[in-house]
C-alpha angles and dihedrals in degrees: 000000000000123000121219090255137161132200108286078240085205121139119286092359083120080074124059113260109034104181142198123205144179149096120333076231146027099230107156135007087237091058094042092060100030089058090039089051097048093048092045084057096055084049107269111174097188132036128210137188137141117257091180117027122192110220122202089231135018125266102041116102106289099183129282096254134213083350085081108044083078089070093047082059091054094050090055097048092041104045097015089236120149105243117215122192128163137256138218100166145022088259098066093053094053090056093040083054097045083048097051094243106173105208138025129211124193114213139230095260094045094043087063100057111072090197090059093043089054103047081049098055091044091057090049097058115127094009113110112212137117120281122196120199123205123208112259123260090265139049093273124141103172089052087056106040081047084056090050090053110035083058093043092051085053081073092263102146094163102067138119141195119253115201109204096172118249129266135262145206100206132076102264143156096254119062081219130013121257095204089176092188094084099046087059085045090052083048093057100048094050111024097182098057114104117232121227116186116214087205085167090056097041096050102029091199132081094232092057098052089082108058091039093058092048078045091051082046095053088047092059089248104166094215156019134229106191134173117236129172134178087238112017095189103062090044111145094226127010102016095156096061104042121090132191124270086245085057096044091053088045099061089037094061093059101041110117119230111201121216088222119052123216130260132188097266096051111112087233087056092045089049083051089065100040090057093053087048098051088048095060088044091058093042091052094039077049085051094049101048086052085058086052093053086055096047085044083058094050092057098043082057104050096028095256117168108245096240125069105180094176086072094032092068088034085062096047094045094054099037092058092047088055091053095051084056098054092039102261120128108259082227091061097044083042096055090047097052088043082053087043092044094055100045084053095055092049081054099050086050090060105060089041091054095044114104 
């Protein structure tokens, strides 16, 4: 599947990576220019923040509105920088187009929602201007590709992918899954699209942007949207993700930028994989032992020995009988649940032995 798509034509997209940068929000006019000077001075090219932010829940800061799209203005008059916010409705469009804003994105929430996506591609035919997707909330590939396209078949040729990782219910290291599996598989499907990493939304913490650009790199992604603030700790919404534009420069400056980009088939790609993989292992072997605590609890309660060899060898039985079946010898899947028995056991004895 190809979509009818044109080069993004923005500045330094000729080099991978381009990047945009700038505040999760717009808050004041002071920390909008202050940010968009001190990036202009390491060399931005292109400047971000949210004019409208959707919060999970009322009462949190949820954007100043058209109020701000004046000092986006301003960025843009004053550095020459191109200035990017995000849209939810048509509305939205119509005032970032009265304001000169130079590039759209569509976020995770709307991109879920095919009726927004739509509105929102309706009120974009016959405007030419780039328009960025990011993946949907959840781990949904067909949401996304149907976003790319219902925008695309509005008459929008300049337009990229942004991959912002998925959510999770459970506790994890990642504020949002990269999963990287299905933004390959997103390149695949559509080769011409170009790839943009949220590595601030992904990680959700500073100390994790690093690593997941140099990741992005390594996957062949042909950009980078990054939050930056002036002072990332007083930040009105996202402070934990948002890093200076020293620092942003700085990581920038060591990232390594291979000749060759990945494919799928690469080896680099395929680890890629592998690690994501292990990961999930780890968090649902984490899940399991916590069910073992509580078990460990119930027989502490009612004076229930610790082993139940009945359903010891009821899980090794079946379990081996489920590997078979997906092509993995029964002796290796035996030796793991005995590894994943004991460990449970060890953790059993902790709660009985607890005071």
């Amino acid at each position: 599947m190809e979509l009818e798509l044109q080069r993004l034509g923005l500045p330094s997209d000729n080099e991978r990576p381009f990047v945009i940068a700038g505040p999760c929000s717009a808050e004041t006019e002071e920390q909008v220019m202050t940010t968009a000077r001190q990036l202009a001075e390491k060399g931005c090219h292109m400047f971000r923040a949210g004019v409208w932010k959707p919060r999970t829940k009322p009462g949190g800061f949820e954007g100043n509105g058209e109020m701000a799209l004046p000092w986006m203005k301003q960025v843009k008059e004053e550095t020459g920088m191109l200035t990017a916010t995000e849209v939810a409705t048509p509305e939205h469009v119509e005032l970032c187009l009265k304001y000169g804003i130079d590039i759209l994105w569509v976020g995770a929430r709307t991109t879920a929602n095919p009726f927004a996506v739509q509105a929102l591609a309706d009120s974009l035919k016959g405007v030419d201007i780039p328009v960025f997707v990011k993946n949907p909330v959840n781990p949904d590939l067909e949401l996304w590709i149907g976003a790319l396209e219902r925008i695309n078949g509005a008459g929008i040729k300049r337009m990229a992918a942004i991959h912002r990782g998925f959510s999770s219910y459970d506790k994890k290291i990642y504020r949002n899954l990269p999963m990287w599996q299905i933004p390959i598989e997103l390149k695949r499907r559509i080769p011409n699209i170009p790839l943009v990493c949220d590595p601030s939304h992904i990680g959700g913490r500073r100390d994790l942007i690093a690593p997941l650009c140099q990741q992005a790199m390594d996957l062949g992604m042909d950009g980078l949207i990054v939050e930056s603030h002036c002072n990332p700790d007083k930040a009105w919404s996202d402070a934990s993700q948002q890093v200076t534009p020293d620092i942003l420069d700085y990581i920038l400056s060591i990232l390594v930028i291979r000749a060759e980009t990945q494919t799928t088939e690469n080896i680099t790609a395929l680890r890629k994989q592998i690690d994501e993989i292990d990961n999930n292992i780890i968090e649902v072997l984490a899940k399991r032992m916590r069910i073992s605590r509580e078990i460990g609890q119930y027989k502490k309660e009612h004076g229930m020995t610790i082993l139940q060899t009945a359903r010891y060898t009821e899980i090794l039985d079946k379990r081996g009988a489920q590997g078979t079946l997906m092509g993995i010898d029964p002796e290796c899947i035996k030796k793991i649940f005995e590894a994943i028995h004991e460990e449970s056991v060890n953790q059993q004895m902790k709660v009985l032995n607890k005071a």
